[in-house]
C-alpha positions, -999 to 999 in steps of 0.1 A, spaced: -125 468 -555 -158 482 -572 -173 480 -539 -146 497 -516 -146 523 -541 -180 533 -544 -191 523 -507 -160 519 -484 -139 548 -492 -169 571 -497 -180 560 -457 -143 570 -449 -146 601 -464 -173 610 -446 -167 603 -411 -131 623 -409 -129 625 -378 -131 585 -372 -112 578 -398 -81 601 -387 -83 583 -347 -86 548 -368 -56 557 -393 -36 578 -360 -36 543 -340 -26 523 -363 4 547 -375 14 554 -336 13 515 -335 38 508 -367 60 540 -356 70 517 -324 79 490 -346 94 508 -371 117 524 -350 127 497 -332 138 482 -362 157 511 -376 174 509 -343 183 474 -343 194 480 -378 213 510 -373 232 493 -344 238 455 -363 253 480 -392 275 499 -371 289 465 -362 291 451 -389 303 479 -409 329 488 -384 342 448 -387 343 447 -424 360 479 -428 386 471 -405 389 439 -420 386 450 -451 400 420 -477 408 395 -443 395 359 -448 401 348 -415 415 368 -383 443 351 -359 438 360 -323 446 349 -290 423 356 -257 416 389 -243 451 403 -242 460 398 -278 484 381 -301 519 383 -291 545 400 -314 564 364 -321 533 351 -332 531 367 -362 562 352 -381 545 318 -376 509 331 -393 529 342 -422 548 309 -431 517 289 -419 510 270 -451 477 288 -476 485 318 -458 490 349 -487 491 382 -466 488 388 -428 489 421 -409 487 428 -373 462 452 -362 459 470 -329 419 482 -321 410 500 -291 384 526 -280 399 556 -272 381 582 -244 390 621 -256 394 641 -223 383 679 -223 349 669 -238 314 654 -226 311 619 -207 309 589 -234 331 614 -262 355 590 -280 375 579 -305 378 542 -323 420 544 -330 431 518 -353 468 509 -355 476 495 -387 515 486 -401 517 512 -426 550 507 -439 541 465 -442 516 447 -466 490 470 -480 471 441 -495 444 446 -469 445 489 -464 455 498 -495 487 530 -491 471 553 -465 503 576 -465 497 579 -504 517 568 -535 554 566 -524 569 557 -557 552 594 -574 565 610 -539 524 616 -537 511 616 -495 480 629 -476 505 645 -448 537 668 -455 561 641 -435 555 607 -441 588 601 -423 582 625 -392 545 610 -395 558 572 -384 590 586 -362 558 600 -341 539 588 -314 517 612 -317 507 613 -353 471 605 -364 449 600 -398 417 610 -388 381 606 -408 372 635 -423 336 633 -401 353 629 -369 376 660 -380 346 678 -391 321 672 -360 349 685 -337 364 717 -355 397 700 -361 419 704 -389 457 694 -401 479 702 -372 454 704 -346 455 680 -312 435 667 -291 437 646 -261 429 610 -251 428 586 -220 454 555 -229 466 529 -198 501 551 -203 482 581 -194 466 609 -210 484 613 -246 480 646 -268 476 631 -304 484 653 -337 460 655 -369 488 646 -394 460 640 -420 420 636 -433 408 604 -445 383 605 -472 349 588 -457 358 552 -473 370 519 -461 381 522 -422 375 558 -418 341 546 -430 338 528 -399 320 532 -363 302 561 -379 335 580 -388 350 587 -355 380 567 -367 421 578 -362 445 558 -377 480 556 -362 510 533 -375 506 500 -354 544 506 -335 536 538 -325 505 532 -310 517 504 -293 543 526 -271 510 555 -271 491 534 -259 510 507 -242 508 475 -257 540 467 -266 550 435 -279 511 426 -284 489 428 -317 444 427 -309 449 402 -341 466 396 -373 442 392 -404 448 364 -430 440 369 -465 445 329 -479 457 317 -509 440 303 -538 401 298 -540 393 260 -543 388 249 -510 362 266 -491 372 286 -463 360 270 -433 381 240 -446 409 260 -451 404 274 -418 406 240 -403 438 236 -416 458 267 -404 444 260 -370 458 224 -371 493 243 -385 491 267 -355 482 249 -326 462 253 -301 477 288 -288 460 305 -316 422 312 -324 410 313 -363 379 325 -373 358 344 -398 361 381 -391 319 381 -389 321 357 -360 328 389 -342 300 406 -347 276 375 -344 290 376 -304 284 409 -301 245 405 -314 243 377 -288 252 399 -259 224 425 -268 195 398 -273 183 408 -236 179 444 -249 164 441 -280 140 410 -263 127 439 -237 122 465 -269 102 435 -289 84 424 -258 70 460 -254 66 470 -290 43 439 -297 22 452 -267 18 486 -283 6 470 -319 -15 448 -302 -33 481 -291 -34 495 -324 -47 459 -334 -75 464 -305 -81 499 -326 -93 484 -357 -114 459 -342 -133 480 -327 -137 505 -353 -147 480 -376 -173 461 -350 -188 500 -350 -191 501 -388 -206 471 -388 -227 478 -368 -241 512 -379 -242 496 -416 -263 469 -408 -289 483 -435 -262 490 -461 -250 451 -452 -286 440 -460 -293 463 -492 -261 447 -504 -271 412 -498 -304 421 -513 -290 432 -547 -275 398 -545 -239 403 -528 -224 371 -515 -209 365 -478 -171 364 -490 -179 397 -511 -191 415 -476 -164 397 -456 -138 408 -481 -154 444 -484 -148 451 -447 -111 431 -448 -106 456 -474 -117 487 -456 -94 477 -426 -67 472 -448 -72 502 -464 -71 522 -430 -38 499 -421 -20 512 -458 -27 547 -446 -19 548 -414 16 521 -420 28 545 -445 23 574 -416 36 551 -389 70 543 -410 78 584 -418 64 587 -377 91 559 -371 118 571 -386 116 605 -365 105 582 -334 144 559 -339 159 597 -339 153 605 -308 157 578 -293 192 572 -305 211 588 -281 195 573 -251 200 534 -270 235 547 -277 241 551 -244 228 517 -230 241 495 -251 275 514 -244 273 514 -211 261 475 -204 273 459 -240 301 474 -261 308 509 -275 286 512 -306 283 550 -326 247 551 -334 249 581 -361 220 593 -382 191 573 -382 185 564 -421 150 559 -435 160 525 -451 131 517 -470 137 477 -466 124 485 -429 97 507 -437 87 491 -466 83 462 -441 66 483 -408 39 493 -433 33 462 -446 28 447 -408 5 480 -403 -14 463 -431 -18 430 -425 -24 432 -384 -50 453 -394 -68 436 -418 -62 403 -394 -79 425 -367 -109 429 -391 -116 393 -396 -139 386 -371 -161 421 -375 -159 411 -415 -174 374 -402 -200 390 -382 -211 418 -409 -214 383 -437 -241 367 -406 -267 395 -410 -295 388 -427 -308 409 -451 -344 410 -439 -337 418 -408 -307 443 -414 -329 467 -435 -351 471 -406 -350 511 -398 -351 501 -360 -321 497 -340 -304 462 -339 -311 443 -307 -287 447 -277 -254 424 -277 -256 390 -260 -223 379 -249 -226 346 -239 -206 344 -208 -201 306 -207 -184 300 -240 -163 333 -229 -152 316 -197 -139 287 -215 -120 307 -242 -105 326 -216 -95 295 -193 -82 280 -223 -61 309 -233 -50 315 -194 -39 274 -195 -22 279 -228 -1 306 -215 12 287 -184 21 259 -208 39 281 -233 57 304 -206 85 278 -200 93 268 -231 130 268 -244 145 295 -264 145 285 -299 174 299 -317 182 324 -291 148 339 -291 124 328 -260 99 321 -281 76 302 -253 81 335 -228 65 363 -258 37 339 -275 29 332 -235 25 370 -235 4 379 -263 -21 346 -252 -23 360 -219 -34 393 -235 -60 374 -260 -74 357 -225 -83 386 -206 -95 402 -236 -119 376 -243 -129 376 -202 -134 419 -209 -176 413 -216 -176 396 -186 -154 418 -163 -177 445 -174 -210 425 -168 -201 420 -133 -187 447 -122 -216 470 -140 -240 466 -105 -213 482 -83 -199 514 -113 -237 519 -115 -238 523 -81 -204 543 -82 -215 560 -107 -249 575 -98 -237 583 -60 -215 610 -77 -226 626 -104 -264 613 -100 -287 603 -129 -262 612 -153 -240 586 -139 -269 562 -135 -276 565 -176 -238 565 -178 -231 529 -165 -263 515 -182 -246 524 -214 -219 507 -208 -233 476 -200 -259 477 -234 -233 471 -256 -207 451 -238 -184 437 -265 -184 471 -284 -171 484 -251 -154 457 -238 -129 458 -270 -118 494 -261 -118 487 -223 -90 457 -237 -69 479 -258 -66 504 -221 -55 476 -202 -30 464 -224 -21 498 -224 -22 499 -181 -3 465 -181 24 477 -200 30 502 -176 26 481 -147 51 447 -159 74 474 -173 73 495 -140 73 468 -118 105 453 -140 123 480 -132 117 481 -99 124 445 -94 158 454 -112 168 479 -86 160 459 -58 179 433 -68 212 456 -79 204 475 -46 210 443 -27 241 429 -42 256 463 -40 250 462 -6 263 430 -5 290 431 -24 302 469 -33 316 480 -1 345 497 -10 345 537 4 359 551 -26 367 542 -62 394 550 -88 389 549 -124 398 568 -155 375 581 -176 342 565 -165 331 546 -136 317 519 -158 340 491 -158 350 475 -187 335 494 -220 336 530 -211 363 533 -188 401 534 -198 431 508 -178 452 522 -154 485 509 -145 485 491 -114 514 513 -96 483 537 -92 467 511 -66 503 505 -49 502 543 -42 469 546 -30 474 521 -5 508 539 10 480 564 15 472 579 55 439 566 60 434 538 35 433 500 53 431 486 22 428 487 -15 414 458 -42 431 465 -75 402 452 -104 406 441 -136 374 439 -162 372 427 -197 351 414 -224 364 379 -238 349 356 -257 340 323 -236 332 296 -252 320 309 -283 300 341 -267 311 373 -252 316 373 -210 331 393 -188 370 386 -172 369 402 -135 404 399 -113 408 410 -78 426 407 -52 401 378 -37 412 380 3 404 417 6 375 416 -12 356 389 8 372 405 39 351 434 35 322 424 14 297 397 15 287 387 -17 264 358 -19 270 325 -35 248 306 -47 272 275 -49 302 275 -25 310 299 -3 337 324 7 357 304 28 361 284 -6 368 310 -27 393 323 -7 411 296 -2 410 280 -41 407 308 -65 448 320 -53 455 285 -67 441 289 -101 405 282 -99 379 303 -110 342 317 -102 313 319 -121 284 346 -117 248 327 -118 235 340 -150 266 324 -169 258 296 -151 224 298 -159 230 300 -194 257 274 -201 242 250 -173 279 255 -154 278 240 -118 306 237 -89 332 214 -99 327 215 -139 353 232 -156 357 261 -181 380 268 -212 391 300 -216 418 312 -246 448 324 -230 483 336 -242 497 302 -235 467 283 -255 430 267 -248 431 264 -208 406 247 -187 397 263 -151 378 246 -122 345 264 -112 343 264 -70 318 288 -63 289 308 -81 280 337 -70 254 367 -78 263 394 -99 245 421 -121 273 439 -135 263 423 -171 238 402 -189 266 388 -206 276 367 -173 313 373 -154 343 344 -148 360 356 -115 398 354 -107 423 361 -84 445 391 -97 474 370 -87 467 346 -114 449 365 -136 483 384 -142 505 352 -138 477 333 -168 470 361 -191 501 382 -184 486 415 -178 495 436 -154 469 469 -160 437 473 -140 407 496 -146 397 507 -113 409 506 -73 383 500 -47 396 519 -16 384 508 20 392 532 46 399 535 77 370 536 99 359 568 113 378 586 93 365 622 91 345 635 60 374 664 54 400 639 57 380 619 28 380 650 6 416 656 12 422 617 2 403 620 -26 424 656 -38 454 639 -30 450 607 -51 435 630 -79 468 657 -75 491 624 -71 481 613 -113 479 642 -132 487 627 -157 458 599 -163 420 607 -163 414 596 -128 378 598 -115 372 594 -78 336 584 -68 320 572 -34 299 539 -29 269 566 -29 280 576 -64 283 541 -78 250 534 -63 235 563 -83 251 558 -119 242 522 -112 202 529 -107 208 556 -133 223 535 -160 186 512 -153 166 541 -161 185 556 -188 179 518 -202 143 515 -196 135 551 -206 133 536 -239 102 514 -227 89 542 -210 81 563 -245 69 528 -260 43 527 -227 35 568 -235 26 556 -270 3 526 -266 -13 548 -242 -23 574 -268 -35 543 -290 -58 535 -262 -71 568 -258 -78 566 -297 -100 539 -291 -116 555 -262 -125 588 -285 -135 562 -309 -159 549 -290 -177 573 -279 -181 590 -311 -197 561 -323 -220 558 -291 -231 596 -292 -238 593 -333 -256 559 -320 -275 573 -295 -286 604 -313 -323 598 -311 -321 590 -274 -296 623 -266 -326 645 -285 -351 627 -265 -328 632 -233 -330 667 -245 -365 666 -249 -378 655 -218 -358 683 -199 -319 672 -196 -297 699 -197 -260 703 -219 -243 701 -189 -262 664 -178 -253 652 -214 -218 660 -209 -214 648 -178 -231 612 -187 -206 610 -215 -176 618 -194 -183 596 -165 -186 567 -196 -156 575 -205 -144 572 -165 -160 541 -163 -142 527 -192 -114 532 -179 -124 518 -144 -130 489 -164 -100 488 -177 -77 493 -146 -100 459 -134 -78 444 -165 -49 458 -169 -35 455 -131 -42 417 -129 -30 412 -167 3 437 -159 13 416 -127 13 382 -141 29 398 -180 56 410 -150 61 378 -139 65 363 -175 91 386 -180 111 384 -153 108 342 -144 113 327 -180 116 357 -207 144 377 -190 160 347 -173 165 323 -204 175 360 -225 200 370 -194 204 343 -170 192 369 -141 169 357 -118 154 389 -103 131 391 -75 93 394 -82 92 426 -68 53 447 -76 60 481 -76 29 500 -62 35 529 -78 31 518 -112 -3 502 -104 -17 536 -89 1 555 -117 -19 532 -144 -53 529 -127 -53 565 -119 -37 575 -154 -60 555 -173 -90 568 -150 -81 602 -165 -69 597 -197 -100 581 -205 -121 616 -190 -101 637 -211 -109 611 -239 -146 620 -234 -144 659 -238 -146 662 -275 -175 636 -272 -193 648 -246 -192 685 -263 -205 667 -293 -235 648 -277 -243 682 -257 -242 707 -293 -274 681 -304 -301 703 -314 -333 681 -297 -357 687 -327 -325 678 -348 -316 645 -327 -349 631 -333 -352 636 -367 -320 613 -369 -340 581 -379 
C-alpha cells in the first residue's frame, strides 16, 4: 500500500491523459455489463412482482391448459381436503385503443364480493359504510367499472369518472375510472398499469364467461411442507386440474427469454474482454517505460511478489475507478435502452412493463467489483514480466532491447486454443446456459490474440510496402514501428478485432436471421391480406377476435379463401410454447411450408383427425420426432397427441404445436381466433384490394381490426429483428470506442517513447507535417492489422453462435449466411477509427520542440 501510494498513484497522477483512456475503457466496458444486468433485473422483477402481487397470500394456483379453469371447477377446489381459501382470478392484457402501438393495460378480475383472505376489501370497509368509489353497488352491477392504479391514472391524465377504451375478443369496450388504488399489492404490479374489475363483470366485458385464468389456494395448517401438500390436492383433483407454486410461472417465462439474454451476454463479454485488452496494454507500457524505477526498487531490496503485487495493485486501482464510473455510466446506458428491450421481449416473449430503470446497488456493487477484478486479472502477466527484470540491467539509461516474440511457442498456444474451442463449441447446455458455445468464444478470442505478434510479423513486409507507396518515407518509418515492438502493438491490434468481430458475427447473425424468416415467409406466409386487432403480432400483442369475423370475410366478392388462426402461449411440458390452429387444407393449399419430418400430404390428411405438428426448434429442444407423442393440459385433463410432421417455423424461440382449428376448438373448446389470412382471388385489381380492405374495416366497427398485406407482415417481421438486435448494435458501438482507447493509448505511449528519435527526426530535417503523417498512417496500419483479425475471428465467432450457441438456446437452426456488408463496414470502420485515433497523437509528436526531444534522456 506504501508503495502504490508513494510510486503508483503519483505515476497516475501524472500522466492524466493515460490514465483517463485507461480508467474510460474500463468504465465503457462495466457500463455494458452493468446495464445488462439492470435490465435482466428490471425485467425478472417485473415478473416476479407482477406474480406475487396478484397472488398475493396464494400457496398454490389451480389451473387448467390455455383456456382456463371452468366455472364448475371451483366448487370442487374448495371442498378439496387442506384447502382453506380459493378465489378465481381472471388475468388478461388489455390493448387501450386511441393511443400509441404497444399502449396497454394488465386488467385483473378479482371476486370482490367473495373471500378477501387473498386481496384484502378493495371496495373498502363495508361494515363502517367506508369505500374508495361512491357506489359500490352500481360499481359491481357495471360492466364497465374499473379500480385503476394510481400510476396508470396518473401517466394518462385520468381521474374518477373518466373512460377510456380497450380492445377485448367482444369488441372494443369503454371502461369507467370508478376508483384509485394506492401503489400497493396488485396495483403495485406490472409497473402500475393495473385496473381491477369484479371477476363476473369482466367475464361478460371481456368474454369469458363460465371460465376463471385460475383459482389460488391458500392451504391449511403449516406442518406438512407444501410440495407434499401439493401432491395431495392433485391426487384429490384428478388429472383435469394443474397445481403448482405460483413462482413456477415466472420460472417459464425466464426460460422463454434465455435466447435473448444468451445474445446480450454473448456480446457484453466481448465488449469487457476489450476493456480487459485495455489494461494489458496499458500496463505492458508502464512496464515498460519504468523499467529503471523496477530496478531502483529491486535495488533497495524489493522482492518479486512486492513488484508483481505493485503493478496488480495499480491495475486494480484503475479498474475501482473506472467500475465505479462504468456502474453510474450503466445505469444511464439500461435507460435508454429500455424501451427498445421493452419492446422485444413483448413482441417475441410475453408483455413485460419495463418502468424506471433503478440504480440497485446489489448490481452495481457487483459491475464494479467485476471492473476490478478483470482488470487486475488483465495485469497479471505485465505484473509477471515487470518482477523478470533485473536490476542491473533495468537501471541502464539506454532504451530496453526490442521485443522478441518467439513465434513457435505462439503458434502452439494459438493451435491449442483454436483446438480447444472446437472441442468446447458442442458441449451441452448445463443448467440452461450453453456453457460449451460462450467459453468456445472467449478461447477462440484468447487464440487469435496470442497468433496477433505473428499476424503482424508477416504481414509487416507487404503494410511497409503499402505503406511507403502512399504516403512515402513517412509511411516507410510508420510500418517499421509497428513491427519494433510487436506485442505492445499486437495487444491493441487484438482489442480492435474483437471489436471488428463483434460487428461482423453480430451483423452476419442478423443477416442470417432474415434470410432464414425471409424464406419461410415465402414459403409459408402466402396469404394476400391479414386481419387482426390491435397488432399484427400474434399471440402477445394482438387481441382475439370472434371467429364470425372470418365467416364474413369469406362471403366477401373477391376473397377464394380465408384461414381462420388461432395463437397462444401454453405451457408444454413444463415450459412455455406456442398453440397455433388453422384451418390445415387451406393453408397447405396455398402455401408450402417445409417439413423437415413428414410432409403435407400427411399433415393434411392426419392433423383433421386429432394429431398434431411440431415446429423443429421444439423438436430440437425436447428431442420430439415423427410418431412420438406429446401431452398437452386441456379442459378435459392431461391429453397425449401424435406428432406426424415437423415442420420449420420462426414465429418464436419458444417452439409452436400445430393443429387443426377443427379440433383445436372441438379439444380446448374455444372458438376465438386472433387473426384471418385472406387469399384472394387472383388478378384481382389493386383498387378492388383497397375497397376489400375498407369494406372489412367499415364491416367491424366495433373491434380494433387492422388490415395489413403480406408486404406489411414481411416488413414488421424484419423490423421486429432489428428492433431486437439494435440492442447489440449499441454494445458493438461501445467496444468500439474501447478499442479506440487502446489505440490512443498506444500511441501516446509510442510518441513519449520515441521522443529522442521524433527530435532527431526533427533534427535531421523532417517536417510537422511528416511526423504527423508517420503517426497517422501507424495508427492506419493498426488497424489494417486488426481487420487481418477481426474478419477471420468474427466469421467463425458467427458460426459459434448460430450452430451450437443459438441452436441449443432456441432450437433454430439458421443458415450460415456472411453478410458482406458487415465485413466492409468493420475493416473500413476500424481503418478509420483507428486514423482518427491517431490525431491527438500525431499533433502531440509534431508540437516536439527538436532541441527539447533530445534532451529527453
Amino acid at each position: 500500500m506504501r508503495l502504490l501510494l508513494a510510486i503508483s498513484l503519483r505515476r497516475l497522477l501524472a500522466q492524466p491523459l493515460r490514465t483517463s483512456l485507461v480508467a474510460a475503457g474500463i468504465a465503457l466496458g462495466v457500463a455494458i455489463l452493468c446495464s445488462f444486468n439492470l435490465l435482466r433485473s428490471e425485467i425478472d422483477e417485473s415478473f416476479r412482482k407482477g406474480i406475487d402481487a396478484i397472488a398475493g397470500k396464494a400457496d398454490l394456483e389451480i389451473s387448467a391448459g390455455p383456456t382456463g379453469v371452468a366455472e364448475e371447477a371451483l366448487e370442487r377446489v374448495r371442498r378439496a381436503p387442506g384447502v382453506a381459501h380459493a378465489t378465481p382470478v381472471l388475468d388478461t392484457v388489455a390493448n387501450l385503443v386511441g393511443g400509441p402501438a404497444g399502449d396497454s393495460v394488465r386488467v385483473v378480475g378479482i371476486d370482490l364480493l367473495g373471500d378477501d383472505y387473498f386481496f384484502g376489501d378493495l371496495l373498502g370497509d363495508r361494515s363502517h359504510d367506508e369505500a374508495p368509489v361512491e357506489d359500490p353497488l352500481a360499481f359491481l352491477n357495471s360492466t364497465e367499472s374499473v379500480l385503476v392504479a394510481e400510476a396508470f391514472a396518473r401517466k394518462r391524465g385520468l381521474g374518477v369518472g373518466a373512460s377510456f377504451q380497450v380492445a377485448t375478443p367482444a369488441g372494443v369496450r369503454p371502461l369507467r375510472v370508478r376508483g384509485l388504488l394506492p401503489m400497493e399489492g396488485v396495483a403495485d404490479a406490472y409497473g402500475g398499469d393495473v385496473a381491477v374489475m369484479d371477476l363476473y363483470a369482466m367475464q361478460i366485458a371481456f368474454g369469458r364467461e363460465g371460465r376463471f385464468d385460475r383459482v389460488q389456494v391458500a392451504l391449511e395448517g403449516e406442518g406438512a411442507s407444501v410440495d407434499l401438500r401439493a401432491a395431495a390436492l392433485r391426487r384429490a383433483l384428478g388429472g383435469d386440474l394443474r397445481v403448482e407454486r405460483p413462482a413456477s410461472r415466472g420460472e417459464r417465462v425466464a426460460r422463454m427469454l434465455l435466447g435473448f439474454r444468451t445474445a446480450l451476454s454473448f456480446a457484453s463479454g466481448l465488449a469487457l474482454i476489450v476493456a480487459m485488452f485495455l489494461v494489458y496494454n496499458a500496463v505492458s507500457i508502464a512496464v515498460a517505460e519504468r523499467r529503471g524505477e523496477i530496478g531502483l526498487l529491486r535495488a533497495l531490496g524489493g522482492t518479486l511478489a512486492q513488484v508483481r503485487r505493485l503493478f496488480v495493485a495499480e491495475a486494480a486501482l484503475l479498474g475501482a475507478v473506472g467500475g465505479a464510473a462504468g456502474a453510474g455510466l450503466g445505469v444511464l446506458l439500461a435507460r435508454l435502452l429500455a424501451g427498445n428491450v421493452g419492446e422485444s421481449v413483448s413482441s417475441l416473449y410475453v408483455r413485460v412493463q419495463v418502468g424506471t430503470i433503478e440504480a440497485r446497488p446489489g448490481v452495481l456493487a457487483s459491475s464494479a467489483a467485476f471492473g476490478v477484478v478483470s482488470s487486475a486479472l488483465a495485469a497479471i502477466l505485465p505484473a509477471r514480466a515487470a518482477a523478470r527484470v533485473a536490476p542491473a540491467e533495468a537501471v541502464r539509461r539506454s532504451p530496453p532491447r526490442p521485443e522478441t516474440v518467439r513465434d513457435g511457442r505462439l503458434a502452439v498456444a494459438g493451435g491449442c486454443a483454436f483446438a480447444a474451442s472446437a472441442a468446447l463449441a458442442p458441449l451441452p447446455m448445463v443448467r440452461d446456459v450453453p456453457v460449451g458455445g460462450l467459453l468456445s468464444s472467449l478461447v477462440l478470442v484468447l487464440g487469435f490474440s496470442l497468433c496477433a505478434p505473428i499476424v503482424l510479423r508477416l504481414s509487416a513486409p507487404a503494410l511497409a510496402r503499402v505503406a511507403e507507396r502512399i504516403a512515402g518515407l513517412p509511411g516507410r518509418l510508420a510500418a517499421q514501428n509497428l513491427a519494433r515492438l510487436p506485442g505492445r502493438t499486437a495487444v491493441t491490434v487484438s482489442a480492435l478485432g474483437v471489436a471488428a468481430a463483434l460487428v461482423i458475427s453480430v451483423g452476419s447473425f442478423v443477416v442470417s436471421i432474415k434470410t432464414a424468416v425471409h424464406q419461410w415467409i415465402e414459403n409459408s406466409v402466402r396469404a394476400d391480406l391479414i386481419v387482426t386487432a390491435s397488432s399484427p403480432w400474434l399471440g402477445t400483442t394482438n387481441t382475439p377476435i370472434p371467429s364470425a369475423i372470418a365467416d364474413d370475410v369469406r362471403r366477401m366478392p373477391g376473397v377464394a379463401a380465408v384461414d381462420p388462426l388461432r395463437s397462444l402461449h401454453a405451457d408444454v411440458s413444463g415450459q412455455r410454447a406456442v398453440l397455433f390452429a388453422h384451418d390445415v387444407v387451406t393453408y397447405e393449399r396455398y402455401g408450402d411450408p417445409v417439413y423437415t419430418a413428414g410432409d403435407a400430404e400427411t399433415v393434411v390428411r392426419e392433423l383433421p383427425r386429432g394429431a398434431i405438428a411440431v415446429s423443429s426448434n421444439l423438436a430440437a429442444r425436447r428431442k420430439l420426432g415423427v410418431g412420438d407423442t406429446l401431452t398437452l393440459d386441456t379442459p378435459a385433463g392431461a391429453r397425449d397427441f401424435r406428432i406426424v410432421a415437423i415442420f420449420v417455423d420462426y414465429t418464436s424461440d419458444a417452439g409452436m404445436v400445430r393443429f387443426d382449428i377443427g379440433v383445436y376448438r372441438q379439444v380446448f373448446g374455444d372458438s376465438l381466433i386472433d387473426a384471418v389470412d385472406v387469399y384472394l382471388v387472383p388478378g384481382l385489381p389493386a383498387g378492388k384490394v383497397r375497397a376489400l380492405r375498407d369494406q372489412i374495416l367499415r364491416r367491424h366497427p366495433g373491434h380494433d381490426l387492422r388490415v395489413y398485406t403480406n408486404r406489411d407482415l414481411r416488413e414488421i417481421s424484419f423490423g421486429i429483428v432489428d428492433q431486437t438486435f439494435r440492442v447489440l448494435g449499441s454494445l458493438q458501438l461501445v467496444a468500439l470506442i474501447v478499442a479506440i482507447l487502446g489505440v490512443l493509448n498506444t500511441l501516446v505511449a509510442a510518441v513519449i517513447d520515441r521522443t529522442r528519435e521524433i527530435g532527431m527526426l526533427r533534427a535531421v530535417g523532417a517536417t510537422r507535417r511528416q511526423v504527423r503523417v508517420a503517426v497517422i498512417t501507424e495508427a492506419t496500419l493498426i488497424g489494417i492489422g486488426s481487420s487481418l483479425i477481426g474478419v477471420p475471428a468474427g466469421l467463425i465467432l458467427h458460426f459459434i453462435f448460430t450452430r451450437y450457441v443459438n441452436y441449443q438456446t432456441s432450437g433454430f437452426m439458421f443458415p450460415y449466411t456472411i453478410a458482406w456488408p458487415a465485413i466492409a463496414q468493420a475493416t473500413i470502420g476500424v481503418g478509420v477509427v483507428a486514423a482518427l485515433a491517431g490525431i491527438y497523437p500525431a499533433r502531440r509528436a509534431a508540437r516536439l520542440q527538436p532541441t527539447a526531444a533530445l534532451r529527453a534522456e
